[in-house]
Each structure stands twice: as C-alpha cells, then as structure tokens.
C-alpha beads as a LAMMPS data file, in Angstrom:
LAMMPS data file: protein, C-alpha beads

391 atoms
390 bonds

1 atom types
1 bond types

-500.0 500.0 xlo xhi
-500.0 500.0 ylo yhi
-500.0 500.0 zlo zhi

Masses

1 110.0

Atoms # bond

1 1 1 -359.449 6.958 241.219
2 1 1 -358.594 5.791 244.271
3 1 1 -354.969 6.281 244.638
4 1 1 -355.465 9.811 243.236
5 1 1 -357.559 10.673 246.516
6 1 1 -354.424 8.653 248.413
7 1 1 -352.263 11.213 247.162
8 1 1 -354.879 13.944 247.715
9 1 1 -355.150 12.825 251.696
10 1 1 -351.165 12.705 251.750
11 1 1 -350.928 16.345 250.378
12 1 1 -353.427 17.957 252.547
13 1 1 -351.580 16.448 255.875
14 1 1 -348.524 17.746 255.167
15 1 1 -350.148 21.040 254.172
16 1 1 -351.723 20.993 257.411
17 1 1 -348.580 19.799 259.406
18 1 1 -346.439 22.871 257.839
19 1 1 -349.407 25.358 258.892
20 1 1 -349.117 23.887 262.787
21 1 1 -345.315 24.528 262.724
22 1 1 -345.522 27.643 261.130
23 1 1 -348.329 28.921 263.480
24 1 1 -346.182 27.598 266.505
25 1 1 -343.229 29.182 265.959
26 1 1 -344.979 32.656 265.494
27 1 1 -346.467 32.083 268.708
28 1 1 -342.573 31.058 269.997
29 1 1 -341.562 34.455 268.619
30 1 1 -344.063 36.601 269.578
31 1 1 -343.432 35.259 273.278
32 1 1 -339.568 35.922 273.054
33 1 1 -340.644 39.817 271.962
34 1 1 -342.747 39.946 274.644
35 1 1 -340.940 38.598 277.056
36 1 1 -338.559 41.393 279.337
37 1 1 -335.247 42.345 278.417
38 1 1 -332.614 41.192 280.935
39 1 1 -331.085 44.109 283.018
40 1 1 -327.443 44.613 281.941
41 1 1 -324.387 43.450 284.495
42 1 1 -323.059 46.503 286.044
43 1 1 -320.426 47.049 288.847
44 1 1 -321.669 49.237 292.054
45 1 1 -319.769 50.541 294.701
46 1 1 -320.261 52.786 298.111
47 1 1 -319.512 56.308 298.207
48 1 1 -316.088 56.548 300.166
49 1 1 -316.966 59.193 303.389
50 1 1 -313.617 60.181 305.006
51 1 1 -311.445 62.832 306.744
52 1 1 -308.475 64.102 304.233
53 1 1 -306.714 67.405 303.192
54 1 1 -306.656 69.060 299.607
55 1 1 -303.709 69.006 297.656
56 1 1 -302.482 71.164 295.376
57 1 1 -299.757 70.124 292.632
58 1 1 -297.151 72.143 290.630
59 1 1 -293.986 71.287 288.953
60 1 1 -290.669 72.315 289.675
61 1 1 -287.010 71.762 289.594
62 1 1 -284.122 70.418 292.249
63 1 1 -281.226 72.975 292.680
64 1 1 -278.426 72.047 295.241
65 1 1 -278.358 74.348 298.471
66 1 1 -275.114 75.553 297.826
67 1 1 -273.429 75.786 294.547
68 1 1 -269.735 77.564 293.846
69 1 1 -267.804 77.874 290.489
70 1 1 -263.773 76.805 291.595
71 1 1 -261.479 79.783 290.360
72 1 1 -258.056 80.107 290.706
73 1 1 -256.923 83.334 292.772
74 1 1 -253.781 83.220 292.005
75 1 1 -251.953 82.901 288.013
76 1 1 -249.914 79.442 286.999
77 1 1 -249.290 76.404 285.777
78 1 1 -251.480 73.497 287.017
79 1 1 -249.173 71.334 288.467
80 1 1 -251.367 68.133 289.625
81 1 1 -255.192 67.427 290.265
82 1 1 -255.958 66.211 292.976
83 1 1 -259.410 64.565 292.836
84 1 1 -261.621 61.955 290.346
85 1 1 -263.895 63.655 288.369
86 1 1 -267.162 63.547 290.009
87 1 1 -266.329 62.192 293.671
88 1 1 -267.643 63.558 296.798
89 1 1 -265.118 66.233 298.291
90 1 1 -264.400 67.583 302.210
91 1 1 -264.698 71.440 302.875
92 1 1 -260.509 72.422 302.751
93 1 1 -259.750 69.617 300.715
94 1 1 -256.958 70.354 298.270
95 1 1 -258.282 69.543 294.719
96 1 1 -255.854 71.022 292.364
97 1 1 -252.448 72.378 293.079
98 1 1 -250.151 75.087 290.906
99 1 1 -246.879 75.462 290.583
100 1 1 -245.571 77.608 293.710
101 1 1 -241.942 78.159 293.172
102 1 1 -242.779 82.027 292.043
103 1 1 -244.737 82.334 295.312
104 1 1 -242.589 80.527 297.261
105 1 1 -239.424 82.926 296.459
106 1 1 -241.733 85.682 296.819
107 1 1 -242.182 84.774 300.066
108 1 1 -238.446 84.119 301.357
109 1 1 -238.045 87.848 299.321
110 1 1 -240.808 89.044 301.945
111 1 1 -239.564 87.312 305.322
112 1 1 -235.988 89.065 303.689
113 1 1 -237.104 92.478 303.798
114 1 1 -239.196 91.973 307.114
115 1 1 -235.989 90.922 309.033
116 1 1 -233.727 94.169 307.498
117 1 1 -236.667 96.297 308.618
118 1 1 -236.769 95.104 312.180
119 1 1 -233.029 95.022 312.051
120 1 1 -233.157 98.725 311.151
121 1 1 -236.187 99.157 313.371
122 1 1 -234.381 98.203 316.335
123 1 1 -231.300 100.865 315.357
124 1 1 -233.874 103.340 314.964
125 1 1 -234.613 102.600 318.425
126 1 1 -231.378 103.075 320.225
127 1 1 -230.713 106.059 318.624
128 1 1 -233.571 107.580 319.730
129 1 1 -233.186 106.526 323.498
130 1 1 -229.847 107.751 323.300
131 1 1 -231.264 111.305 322.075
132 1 1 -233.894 111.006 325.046
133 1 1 -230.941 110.967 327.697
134 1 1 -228.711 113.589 325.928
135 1 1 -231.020 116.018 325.171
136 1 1 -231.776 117.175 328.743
137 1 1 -227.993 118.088 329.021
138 1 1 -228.166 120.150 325.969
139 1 1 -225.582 117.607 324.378
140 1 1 -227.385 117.373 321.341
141 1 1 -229.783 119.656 319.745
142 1 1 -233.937 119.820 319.598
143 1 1 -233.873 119.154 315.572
144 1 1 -231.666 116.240 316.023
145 1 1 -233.237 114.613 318.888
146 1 1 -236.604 114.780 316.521
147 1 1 -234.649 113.065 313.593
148 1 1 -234.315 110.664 316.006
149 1 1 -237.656 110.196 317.035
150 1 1 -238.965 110.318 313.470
151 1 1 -236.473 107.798 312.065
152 1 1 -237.583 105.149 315.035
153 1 1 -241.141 105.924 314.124
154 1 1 -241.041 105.270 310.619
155 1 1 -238.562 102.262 311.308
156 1 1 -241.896 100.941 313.108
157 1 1 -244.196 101.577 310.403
158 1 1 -241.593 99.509 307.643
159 1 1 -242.212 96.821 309.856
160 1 1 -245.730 96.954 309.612
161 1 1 -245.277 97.336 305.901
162 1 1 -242.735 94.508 305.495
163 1 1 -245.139 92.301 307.825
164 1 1 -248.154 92.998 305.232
165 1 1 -246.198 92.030 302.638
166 1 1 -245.117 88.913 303.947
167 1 1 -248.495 87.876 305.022
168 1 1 -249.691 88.711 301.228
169 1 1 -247.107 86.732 299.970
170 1 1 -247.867 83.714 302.056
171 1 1 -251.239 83.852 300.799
172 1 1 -250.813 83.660 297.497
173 1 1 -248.235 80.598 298.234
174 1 1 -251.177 79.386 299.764
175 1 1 -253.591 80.232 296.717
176 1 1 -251.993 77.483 294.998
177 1 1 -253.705 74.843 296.591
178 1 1 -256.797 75.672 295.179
179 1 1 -259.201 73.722 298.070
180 1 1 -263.064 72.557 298.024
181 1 1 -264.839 75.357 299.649
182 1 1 -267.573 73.535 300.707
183 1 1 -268.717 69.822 301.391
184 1 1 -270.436 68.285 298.464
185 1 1 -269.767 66.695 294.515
186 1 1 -267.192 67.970 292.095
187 1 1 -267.728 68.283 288.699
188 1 1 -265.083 67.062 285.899
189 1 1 -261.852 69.057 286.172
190 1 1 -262.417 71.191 283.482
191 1 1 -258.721 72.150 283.305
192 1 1 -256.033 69.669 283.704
193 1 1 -251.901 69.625 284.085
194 1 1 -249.515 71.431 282.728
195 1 1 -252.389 74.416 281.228
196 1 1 -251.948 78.278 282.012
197 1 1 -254.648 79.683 284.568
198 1 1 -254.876 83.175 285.523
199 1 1 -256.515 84.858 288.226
200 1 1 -258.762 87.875 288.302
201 1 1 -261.971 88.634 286.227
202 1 1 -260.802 86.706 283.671
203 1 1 -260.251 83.767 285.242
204 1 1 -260.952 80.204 284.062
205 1 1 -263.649 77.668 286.041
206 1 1 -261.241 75.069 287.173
207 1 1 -264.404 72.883 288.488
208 1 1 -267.656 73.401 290.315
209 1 1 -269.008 72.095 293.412
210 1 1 -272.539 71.411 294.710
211 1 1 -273.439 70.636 298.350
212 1 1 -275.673 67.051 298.576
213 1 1 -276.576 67.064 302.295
214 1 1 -280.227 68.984 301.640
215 1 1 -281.060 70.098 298.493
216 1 1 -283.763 72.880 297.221
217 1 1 -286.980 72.021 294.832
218 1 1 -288.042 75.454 293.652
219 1 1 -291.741 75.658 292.012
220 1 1 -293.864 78.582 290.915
221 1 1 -297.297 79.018 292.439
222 1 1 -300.183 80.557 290.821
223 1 1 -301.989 83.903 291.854
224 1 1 -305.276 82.343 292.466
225 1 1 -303.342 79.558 294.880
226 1 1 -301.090 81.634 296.414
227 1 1 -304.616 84.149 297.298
228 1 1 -306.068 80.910 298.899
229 1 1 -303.368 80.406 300.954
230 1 1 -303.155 83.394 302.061
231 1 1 -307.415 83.400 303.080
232 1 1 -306.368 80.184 305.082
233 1 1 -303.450 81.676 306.460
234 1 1 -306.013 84.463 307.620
235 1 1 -308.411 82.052 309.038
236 1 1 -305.831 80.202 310.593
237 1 1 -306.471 76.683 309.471
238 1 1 -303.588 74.183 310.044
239 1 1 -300.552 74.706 308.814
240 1 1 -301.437 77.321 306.114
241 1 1 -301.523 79.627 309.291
242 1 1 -297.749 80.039 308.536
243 1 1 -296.245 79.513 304.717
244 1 1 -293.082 78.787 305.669
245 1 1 -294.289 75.470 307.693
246 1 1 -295.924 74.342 304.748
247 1 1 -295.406 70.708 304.557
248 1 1 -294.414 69.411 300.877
249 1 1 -294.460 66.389 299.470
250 1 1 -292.344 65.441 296.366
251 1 1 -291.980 62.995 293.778
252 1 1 -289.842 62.182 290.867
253 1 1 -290.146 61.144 287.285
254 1 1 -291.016 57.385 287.306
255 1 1 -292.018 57.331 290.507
256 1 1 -296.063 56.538 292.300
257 1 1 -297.391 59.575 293.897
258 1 1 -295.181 61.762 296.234
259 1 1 -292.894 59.803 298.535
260 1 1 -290.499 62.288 299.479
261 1 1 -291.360 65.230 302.185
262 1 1 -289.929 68.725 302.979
263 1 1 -290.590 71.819 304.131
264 1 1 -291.298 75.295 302.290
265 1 1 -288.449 77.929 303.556
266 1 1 -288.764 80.609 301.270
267 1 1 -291.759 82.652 299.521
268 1 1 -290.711 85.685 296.902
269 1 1 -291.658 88.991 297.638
270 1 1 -293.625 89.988 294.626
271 1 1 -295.272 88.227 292.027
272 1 1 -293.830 88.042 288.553
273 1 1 -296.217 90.156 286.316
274 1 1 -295.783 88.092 283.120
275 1 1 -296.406 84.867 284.487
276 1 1 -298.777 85.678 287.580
277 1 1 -296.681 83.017 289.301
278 1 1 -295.065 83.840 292.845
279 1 1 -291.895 81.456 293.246
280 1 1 -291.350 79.615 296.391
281 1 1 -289.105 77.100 297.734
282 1 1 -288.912 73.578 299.576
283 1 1 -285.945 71.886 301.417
284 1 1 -285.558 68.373 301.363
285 1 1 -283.268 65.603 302.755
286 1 1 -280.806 64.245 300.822
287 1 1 -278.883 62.414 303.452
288 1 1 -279.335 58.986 300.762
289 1 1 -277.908 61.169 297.746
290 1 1 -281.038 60.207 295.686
291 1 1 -281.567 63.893 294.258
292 1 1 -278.986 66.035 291.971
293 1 1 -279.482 69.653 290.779
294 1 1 -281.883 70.221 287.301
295 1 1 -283.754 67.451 288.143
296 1 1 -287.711 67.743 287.503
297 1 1 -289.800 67.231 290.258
298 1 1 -293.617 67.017 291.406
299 1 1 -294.629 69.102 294.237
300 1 1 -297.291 68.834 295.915
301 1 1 -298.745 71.378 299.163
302 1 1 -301.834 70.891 301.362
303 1 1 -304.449 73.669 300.104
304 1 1 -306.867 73.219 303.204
305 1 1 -307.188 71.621 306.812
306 1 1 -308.816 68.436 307.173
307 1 1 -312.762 67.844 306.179
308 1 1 -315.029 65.168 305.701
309 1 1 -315.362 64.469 301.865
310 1 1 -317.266 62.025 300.077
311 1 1 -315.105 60.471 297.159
312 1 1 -315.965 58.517 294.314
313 1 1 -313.781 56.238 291.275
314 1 1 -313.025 59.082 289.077
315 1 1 -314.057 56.728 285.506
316 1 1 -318.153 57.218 287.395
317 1 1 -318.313 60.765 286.654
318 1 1 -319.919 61.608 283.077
319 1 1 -320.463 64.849 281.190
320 1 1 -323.135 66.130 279.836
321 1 1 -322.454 69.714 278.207
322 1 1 -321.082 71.887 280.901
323 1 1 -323.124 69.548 283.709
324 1 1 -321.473 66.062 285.203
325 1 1 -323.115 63.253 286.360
326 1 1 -323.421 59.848 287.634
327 1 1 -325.683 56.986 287.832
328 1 1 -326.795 55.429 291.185
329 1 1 -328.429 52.195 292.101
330 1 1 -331.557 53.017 293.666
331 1 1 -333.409 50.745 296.189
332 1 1 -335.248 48.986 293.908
333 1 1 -332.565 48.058 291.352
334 1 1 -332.664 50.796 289.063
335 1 1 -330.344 53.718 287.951
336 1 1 -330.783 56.932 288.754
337 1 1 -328.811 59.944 287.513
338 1 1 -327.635 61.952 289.470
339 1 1 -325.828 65.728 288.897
340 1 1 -322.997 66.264 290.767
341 1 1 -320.362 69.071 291.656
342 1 1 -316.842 67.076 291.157
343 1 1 -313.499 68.975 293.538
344 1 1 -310.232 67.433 292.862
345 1 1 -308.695 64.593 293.269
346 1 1 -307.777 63.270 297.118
347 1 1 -306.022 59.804 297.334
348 1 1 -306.969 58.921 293.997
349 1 1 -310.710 59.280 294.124
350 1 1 -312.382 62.212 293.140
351 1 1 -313.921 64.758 295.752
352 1 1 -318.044 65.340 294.993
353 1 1 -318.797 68.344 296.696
354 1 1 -322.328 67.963 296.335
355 1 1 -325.113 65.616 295.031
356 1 1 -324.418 62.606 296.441
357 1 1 -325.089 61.538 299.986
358 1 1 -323.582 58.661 302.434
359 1 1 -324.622 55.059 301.316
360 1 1 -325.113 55.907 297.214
361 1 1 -324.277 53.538 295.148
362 1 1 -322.629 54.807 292.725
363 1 1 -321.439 52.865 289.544
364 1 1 -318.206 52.325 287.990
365 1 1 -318.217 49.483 285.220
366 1 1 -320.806 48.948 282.874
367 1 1 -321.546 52.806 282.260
368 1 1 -321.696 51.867 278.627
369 1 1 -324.569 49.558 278.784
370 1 1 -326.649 51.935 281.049
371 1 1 -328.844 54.239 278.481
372 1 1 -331.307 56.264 280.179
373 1 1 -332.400 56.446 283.751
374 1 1 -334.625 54.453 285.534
375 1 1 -334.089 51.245 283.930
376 1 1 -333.229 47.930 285.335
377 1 1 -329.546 47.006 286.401
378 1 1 -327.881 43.982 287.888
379 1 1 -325.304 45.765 290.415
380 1 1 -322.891 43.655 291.387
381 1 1 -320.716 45.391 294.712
382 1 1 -317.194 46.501 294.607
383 1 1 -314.714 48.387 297.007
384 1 1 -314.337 52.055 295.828
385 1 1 -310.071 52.234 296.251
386 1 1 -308.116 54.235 294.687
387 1 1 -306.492 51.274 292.797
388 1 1 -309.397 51.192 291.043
389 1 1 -309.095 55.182 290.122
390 1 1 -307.595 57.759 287.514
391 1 1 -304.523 58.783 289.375

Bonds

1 1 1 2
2 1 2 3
3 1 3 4
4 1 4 5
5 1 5 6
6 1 6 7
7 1 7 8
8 1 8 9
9 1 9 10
10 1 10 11
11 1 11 12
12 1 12 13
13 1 13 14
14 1 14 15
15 1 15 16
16 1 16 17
17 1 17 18
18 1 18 19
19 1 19 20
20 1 20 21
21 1 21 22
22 1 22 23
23 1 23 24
24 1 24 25
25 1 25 26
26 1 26 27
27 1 27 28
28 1 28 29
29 1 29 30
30 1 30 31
31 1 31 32
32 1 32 33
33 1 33 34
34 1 34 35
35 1 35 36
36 1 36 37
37 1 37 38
38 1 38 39
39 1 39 40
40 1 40 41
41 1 41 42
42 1 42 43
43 1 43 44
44 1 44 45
45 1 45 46
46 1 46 47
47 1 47 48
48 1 48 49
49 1 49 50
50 1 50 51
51 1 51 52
52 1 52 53
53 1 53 54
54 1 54 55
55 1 55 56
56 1 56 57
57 1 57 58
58 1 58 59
59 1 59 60
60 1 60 61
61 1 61 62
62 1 62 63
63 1 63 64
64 1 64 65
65 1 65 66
66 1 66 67
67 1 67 68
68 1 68 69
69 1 69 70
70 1 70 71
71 1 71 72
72 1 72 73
73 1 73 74
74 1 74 75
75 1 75 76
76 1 76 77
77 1 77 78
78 1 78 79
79 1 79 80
80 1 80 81
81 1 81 82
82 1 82 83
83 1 83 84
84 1 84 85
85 1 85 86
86 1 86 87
87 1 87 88
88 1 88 89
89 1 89 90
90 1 90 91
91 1 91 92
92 1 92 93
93 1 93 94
94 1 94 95
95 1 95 96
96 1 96 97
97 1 97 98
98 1 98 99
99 1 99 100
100 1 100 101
101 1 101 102
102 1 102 103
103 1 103 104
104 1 104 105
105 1 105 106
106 1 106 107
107 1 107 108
108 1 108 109
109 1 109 110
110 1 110 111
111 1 111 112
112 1 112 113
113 1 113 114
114 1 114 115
115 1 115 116
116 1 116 117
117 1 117 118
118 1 118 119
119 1 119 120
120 1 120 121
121 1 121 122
122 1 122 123
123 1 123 124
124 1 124 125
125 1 125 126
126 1 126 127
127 1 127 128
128 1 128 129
129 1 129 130
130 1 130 131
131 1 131 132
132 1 132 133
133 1 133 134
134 1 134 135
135 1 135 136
136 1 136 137
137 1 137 138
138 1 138 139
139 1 139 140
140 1 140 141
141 1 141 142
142 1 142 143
143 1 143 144
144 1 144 145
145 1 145 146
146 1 146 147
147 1 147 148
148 1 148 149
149 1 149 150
150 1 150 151
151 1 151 152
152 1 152 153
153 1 153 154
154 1 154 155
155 1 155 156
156 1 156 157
157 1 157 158
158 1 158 159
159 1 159 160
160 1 160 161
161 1 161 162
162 1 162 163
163 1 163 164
164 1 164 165
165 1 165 166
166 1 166 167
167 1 167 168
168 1 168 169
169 1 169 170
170 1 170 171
171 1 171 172
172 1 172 173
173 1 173 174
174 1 174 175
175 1 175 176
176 1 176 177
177 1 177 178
178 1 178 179
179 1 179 180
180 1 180 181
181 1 181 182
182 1 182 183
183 1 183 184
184 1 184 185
185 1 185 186
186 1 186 187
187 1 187 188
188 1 188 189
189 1 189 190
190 1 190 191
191 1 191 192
192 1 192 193
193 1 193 194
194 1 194 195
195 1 195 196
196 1 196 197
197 1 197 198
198 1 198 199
199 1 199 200
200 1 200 201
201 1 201 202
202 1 202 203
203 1 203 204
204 1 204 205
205 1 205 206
206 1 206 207
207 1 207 208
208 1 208 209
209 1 209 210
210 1 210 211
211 1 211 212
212 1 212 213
213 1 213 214
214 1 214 215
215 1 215 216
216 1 216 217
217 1 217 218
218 1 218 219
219 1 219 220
220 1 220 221
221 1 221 222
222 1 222 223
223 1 223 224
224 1 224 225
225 1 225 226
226 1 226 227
227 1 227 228
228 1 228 229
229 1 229 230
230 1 230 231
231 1 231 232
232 1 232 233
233 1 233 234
234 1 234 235
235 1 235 236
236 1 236 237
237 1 237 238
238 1 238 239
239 1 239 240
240 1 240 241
241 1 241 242
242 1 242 243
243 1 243 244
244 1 244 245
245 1 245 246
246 1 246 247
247 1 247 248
248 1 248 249
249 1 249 250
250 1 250 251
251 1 251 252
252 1 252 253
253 1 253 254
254 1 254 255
255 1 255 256
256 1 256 257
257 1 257 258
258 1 258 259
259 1 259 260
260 1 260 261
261 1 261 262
262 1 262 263
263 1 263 264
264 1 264 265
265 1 265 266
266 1 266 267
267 1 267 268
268 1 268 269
269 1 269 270
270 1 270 271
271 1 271 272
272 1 272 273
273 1 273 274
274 1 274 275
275 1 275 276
276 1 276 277
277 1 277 278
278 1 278 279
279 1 279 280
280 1 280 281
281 1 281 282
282 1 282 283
283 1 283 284
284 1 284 285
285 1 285 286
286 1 286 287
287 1 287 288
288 1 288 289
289 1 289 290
290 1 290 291
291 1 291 292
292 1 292 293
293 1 293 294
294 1 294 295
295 1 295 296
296 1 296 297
297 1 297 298
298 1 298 299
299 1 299 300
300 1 300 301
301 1 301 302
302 1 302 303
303 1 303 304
304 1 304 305
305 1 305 306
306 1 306 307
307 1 307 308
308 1 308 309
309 1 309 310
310 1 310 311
311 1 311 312
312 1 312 313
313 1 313 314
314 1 314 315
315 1 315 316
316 1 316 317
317 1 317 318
318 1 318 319
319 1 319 320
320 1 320 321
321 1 321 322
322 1 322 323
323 1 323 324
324 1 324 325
325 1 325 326
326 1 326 327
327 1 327 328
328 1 328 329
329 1 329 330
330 1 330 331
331 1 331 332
332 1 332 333
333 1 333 334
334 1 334 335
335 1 335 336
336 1 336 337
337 1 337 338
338 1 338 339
339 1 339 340
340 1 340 341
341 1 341 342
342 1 342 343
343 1 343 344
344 1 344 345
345 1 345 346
346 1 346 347
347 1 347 348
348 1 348 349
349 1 349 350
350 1 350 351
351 1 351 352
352 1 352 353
353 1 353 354
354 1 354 355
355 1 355 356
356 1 356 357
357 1 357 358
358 1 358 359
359 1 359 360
360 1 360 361
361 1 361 362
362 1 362 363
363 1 363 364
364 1 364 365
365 1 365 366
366 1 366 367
367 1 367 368
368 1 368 369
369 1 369 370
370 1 370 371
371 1 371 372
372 1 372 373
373 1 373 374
374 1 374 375
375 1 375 376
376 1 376 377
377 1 377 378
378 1 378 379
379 1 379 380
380 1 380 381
381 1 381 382
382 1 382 383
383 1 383 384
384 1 384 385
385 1 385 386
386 1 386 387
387 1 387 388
388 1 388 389
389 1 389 390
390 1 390 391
C-alpha cells in the first residue's frame, strides 16, 4: 500500500511540473504577440534643390557635310588608280588616271589648226591694209576693198574658233586625271584598271568622297516640341531666343550620356504632314575623326532656361492608377505618402514639380517593406546622386 501512494506522489509531481511549463510558455508567447513589431530598415535620402535646364532627347543620324559621287567626264580606259581604298584624300589630288593618248592628239590637232588660222589671220590682215591705202587712189575698187575687210574679219573670228577648240581639247586631256574634289575619305575604287568608263548621263561612279572636318547629325523634332520652342523663343529665354544657337549635345551608341556638343544650323521650313515631325540639323566637330556618315546618334537640346528644381532617385516614385507617389520620413519616424507631379528627367534624377518641399526625406530602398502610411520605419540616410538613379 505504501509504495502504491509512492508512485501516486511521483505521478502527480510530474503532472504538476508539465502544467508549470506549459502555463509558462503560454505566458512566453502571449508576451512575444504582444510585444511591437520592429520597424523595417529603409534607406532615406534629401530632396536634391538645384539650378538646371530641361532637356529634350531625339534620335538621329550623322551625315558628312559634304558628300560627292566621283564620275568620269571624259570616256576611256582606266589606266592606273591612284589611291588605297579608304584613305584620306587632298582637294586636287589625282585619284585615278585614263588613258590620254586620244586627248592628247586631239590636242596637238587643235594647237594645229589654231596656228594655220592665225597664219591665215595675219594674211587676211595685210591684204586688207593694203586695200585701205589703194582705195583712196581709186586703184582698186569699193567691192574689193570690202572682200578685203570681210576676209580679215572672219580670219579673226577662226581664231577665236580655233582658240575654243584648243582650250576644249586641253580640258578633256585634263579630264583624265580624274582629281578629289574636295578634302575628306574615299570610298573603295569601285572601278579598277584596264575597264571602259564613259562619260555623260550614263556614266559609272568611279568612287565617292565624304568631307570629315565637321560633320552633320540630322534629327526630327516633334510638333508639340518644336511649338515650345518657339513660346520660349517668344519669351526670350536663353538661348531658345534664337533656334539656330541652340546648343546640342550628342552621344553615340555605347557611350554614357551626351559627351559630344554642337550647334543647330538649320531648321526646315514646313513640317512634314505624315509624321508631324519638323527636321532640323546640328554641326559638330570632327577634327579627331571619331564620327562617319549613317551613324545613329542621341541628340539632345535644352527645352527651357535655367530654374530651381527639386529632384528625386527616380526608383522613389510609385504609381497608383493614374496618380504617383512617394513615401517620406516624417519627424517622428514614420512614412508618409505623399502625391506628387513627376517632370522629366535632369542629371539623372527625376524633376517633382510639385508635392514635395526642401528638406523631405524621401525614400529610395526598402519601398517593398513599407505597406501603408504612417507606420514605423528605421531610415537610414543616403546621398540622392544620380549614380544611384534610372538613367
């Protein structure tokens, strides 16, 4: 009897000892409900106040100032070319040369017939001077002393004649040294020795030749820009005041932003009705030989004069519906929406036009873990650069 109550007393402890656990570690969860969340890590950062200019970008494509087909002006064999396929050229520089022995005895036939003119020219001449003398003593007749006259006067005009032909002549000798017309690049001789070329309409490209010095980015501006240009040029502001003095700044494929800058020189006269583009035109250095014709290229032009903007990372800015948004740190810790009117983008950042003010904090990571406002955030401070921005 007594070791059943032993076992009895050794059952009920343990009972009792499992009911104390149990009952603490309810009490250890309920505390751990009850207890606060912690407020999620987030990244804050300063709303960026500065002076800058609006941009405005467009695509286009680099053409070379001056561009010329080689043709030859005169028919014949191609004797010798006298270049390498693709190297820089002088204006008058002799790049392929045809076979001038027709031309040449054209010539000598020319300078022939010039000298039996003047030859005849100068008889024409004597004769009539001796008319002149006789013909006040009634030795010879009116009608023959006119002969005279005539024959010395057309004797003149052969020369003239003979002296055109000769000069055509040596121009065609000279056509056969077909020459660079201007300074810049030729192409591949697209006709070599020894092949037939003919002159006139039909007349084969022997090569073409672009100018390198400055070359020509030509982009097509929409009507709505091209209006707001014009309302600046109106108004005066900056350089808008004048399109032509439009400063432009370029950039290529591969390249970070726009490090090339030009000019605008030339605005069309009419839109083009299809499109509702207007083309214009920018002239850039090429002194370093860095740009070739067809090449695509970024353009960008300044669409206003400088203003104070306040600019945020562009990843901040939310959307809800047709409305965007961000959140703020408030003074005590908390975010805060806050609906905003997003411009473009300047240096990287995004222009807010309005709902934001100087000294927001604004943030930039940890949007996920943000779900309503109001609640608790741990905002750690970071530099709003563009590096950290959608460019």
């Amino acid at each position: 009897m007594s070791l059943k109550k032993t076992w009895v007393n050794f059952y009920l402890r343990g009972l009792g000892s499992a009911v104390i656990a149990m009952l603490l570690a309810s009490c250890d969860n309920s505390a751990a409900q009850n207890a606060a969340p912690q407020a999620p890590a987030v990244s804050a950062a300063d709303v960026v106040v500065k002076s800058i200019s609006q941009w405005d970008s467009f695509n286009g494509r680099i053409e070379a100032v001056e561009s010329v087909q080689l043709r030859p002006r005169v028919s014949g064999y191609i004797e010798k070319v006298n270049y390498t396929d693709g190297q820089e050229v002088k204006k008058g520089e002799v790049l392929f040369t045809i076979d001038d022995r027709t031309y040449r005895a054209a010539l000598e036939q020319a300078q022939a017939t010039l000298a039996r003119a003047k030859t005849q020219a100068s008889l024409a001449r004597s004769e009539a001077s001796r008319t002149d003398k006789l013909i006040n003593s009634n030795v010879v007749s009116r009608e023959e002393w006119e002969q005279r006259r005539s024959a010395a006067t057309q004797a003149q005009a052969d020369i003239q004649a003979a002296q055109a032909a000769v000069d055509a002549a040596q121009l065609n000798l000279d056509f056969t040294k077909v020459t660079a017309p201007i300074d810049g690049r030729a192409s591949r001789a697209l006709i070599t020795s020894g092949n037939l070329v003919t002159a006139g309409d039909s007349a084969s490209v022997l090569t073409t030749v672009v100018s390198q010095k400055t070359v020509y980015v030509y982009f097509d501006v929409d009507e709505s820009t091209y209006l707001h240009y014009q309302n600046l040029a109106r108004s005066g502001q900056g350089a808008a005041s004048n399109h032509l003095a439009l400063p432009v700044e370029m950039g290529l494929v591969g390249e970070d932003g726009y490090p090339h800058q030009g000019k605008v020189d030339f605005l069309d006269n009419q839109l083009t009705p299809s499109t509702g583009t207007i083309r214009m035109r920018a002239l850039l250095d090429n002194s370093q030989r860095q740009f070739i014709p067809g090449l695509f290229a970024r353009v960008r032009l300044p669409g206003s004069a400088e203003f104070q903007a306040t600019l945020i990372d562009d990843k901040a800015v939310l959307t809800d519906q047709d409305r965007k948004y961000v959140y703020i740190v408030d003074k005590e810790g908390k975010a805060q929406r806050r609906d905003i009117k997003p411009g473009r983008l300047a240096a990287g950042l995004r222009i807010v036009q309005q709902g934001l003010n100087p000294g927001d904090k604004v943030i930039v990571e940890g949007l996920q873990k943000v779900f309503m406002p109001g609640m608790p955030v741990n905002a750690k401070t970071v530099a709003m650069t563009a590096s950290t921005a959608l460019n």
